[in-house]
Structures are given as C-alpha cells and as structure tokens.
C-alpha positions, 0 to 999 in steps of 0.5 A: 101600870106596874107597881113595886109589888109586882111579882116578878123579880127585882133580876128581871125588873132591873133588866127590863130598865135598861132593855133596849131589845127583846128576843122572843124564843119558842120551838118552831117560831110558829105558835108562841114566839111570832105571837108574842112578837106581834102582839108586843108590837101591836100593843107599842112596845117601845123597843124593837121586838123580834122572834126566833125558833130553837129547834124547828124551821119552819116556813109560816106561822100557824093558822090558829096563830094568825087566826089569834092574832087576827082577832085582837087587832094585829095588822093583816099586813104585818101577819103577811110580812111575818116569816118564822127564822131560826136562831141560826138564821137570826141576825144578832138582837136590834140593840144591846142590852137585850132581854130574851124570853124563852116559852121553856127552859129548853129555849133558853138553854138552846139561846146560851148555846148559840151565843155569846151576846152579853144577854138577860135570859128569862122564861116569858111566865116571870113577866107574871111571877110564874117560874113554870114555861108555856105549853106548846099547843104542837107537841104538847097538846095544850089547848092553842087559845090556853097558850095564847092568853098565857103569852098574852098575859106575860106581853103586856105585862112586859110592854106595860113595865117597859112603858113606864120606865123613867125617860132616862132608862136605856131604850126608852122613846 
C-alpha cells in the first residue's frame, strides 16, 4: 500500500483523495492510453476510468497492445468492447473531480486546449516520482513491452494510492 514517503507530490497526492474519474491521454489511444485504461480496470480501480487520443483517430488498438494486455489477464471481452475515441469525440469525464494523465507534456497541453472542465493534469510518470512522459513505441521506437511496464508500473500505483483512500474521500466504493 502507499506510504507518505511516496515520491509523488503532495499536488498529485491530494488530487488523487478527491479523484471521482481518471482520463487517461496518449497520441493515438492505440498503444499507451487504452492499455493504461484497461489494466486500471482490470486491477479494480475504484473510479470510472477511460481514454482518449490528442492527435490521431484511429479505429483499433494495436496488436502488440491487445497481445500485453492479454498476457496479464484482461478480459477478452472488454479488449473486444474496447474502441480508440478522440478527445473531440470523447464525452466529458464520468464524474468531477477528475484526474487526467497525459503519456507527455503534449497531451496534456492538447487536454488544456480542448477543455474547460475544471481538471487536475499531470504526466502518467508522477504516479512513481518521474517528471519525464512515456515513449511512444509508434513514433518513437521505443521498445512496445518498455512502454508498457512504464505505464504499468504508474497504474498500479495510481490504482493502489486510490484504494486506500479513507472511506469518506470523493469517489470512494
């Protein structure tokens, strides 16, 4: 379980008490995103969690994805119920306040752009002290299974920290 010597920020710390949704934001909600938004759901994450792209629209995830995905127990049919949306396609976040994670600084940048939802903006990497964003493995050729224990690592931190919120903090089951 999370500790107070933690080393994400008390900014991203007291956002996450009161977080009743996360967005999760990639570039093509193909790869990083989709995985981070599956694998938050498939570890219990106790708020509604979704996804969306900030500069492509694409139409599936990506195999190596699915394949990841696959191989540490997501549901074969929340993979197939799974469809990639744009932030101009996405509907606002399930609840207020919500948290959203952008893989780089550009997503979130595109995020601030496209909104005016009253949200918390941080990079996925915080979750684990890290000010750096995770590589695409697309348009970066960062190594698919690197990217994928990166955002790994930051959701179950993130699904930990939200778990063991006390009962009476914003979104909490």
């Amino acid at each position: 379980m999370p500790t107070s010597d933690s080393p994400m920020s008390p900014r991203l710390r007291a956002a996450l008490e009161t977080a009743r949704a996360v967005r999760f934001l990639c570039s093509g909600n193909a790869v990083r995103s989709p995985f981070a938004e599956l694998y938050a759901r498939h570890l219990g994450c106790p708020v509604p969690v979704d996804s969306a792209a900030t500069r492509f629209h694409n139409t599936s995830m990506f195999a190596q994805t699915r394949q990841a995905l696959v191989e540490i127990g997501v549901a074969r049919g929340e993979l197939d119920a799974f469809v990639p949306r744009h932030l101009f396609e996405a509907s606002a976040p399930a609840a207020e306040p919500c948290v959203v994670f952008g893989m780089t600084p550009d997503h979130l940048q595109a995020w601030a752009a496209t909104t005016s939802l009253p949200t918390d903006t941080f990079l996925l990497n915080e979750l684990i002290g890290h000010a750096s964003g995770i590589s695409d493995p697309v348009l970066d050729d960062t190594p698919f299974d690197e990217a994928f224990r990166a955002v790994a690592a930051c959701v179950e931190s993130l699904v930990l920290h939200l778990l063991a919120r006390s009962p009476g903090a914003g979104g909490f089951r």
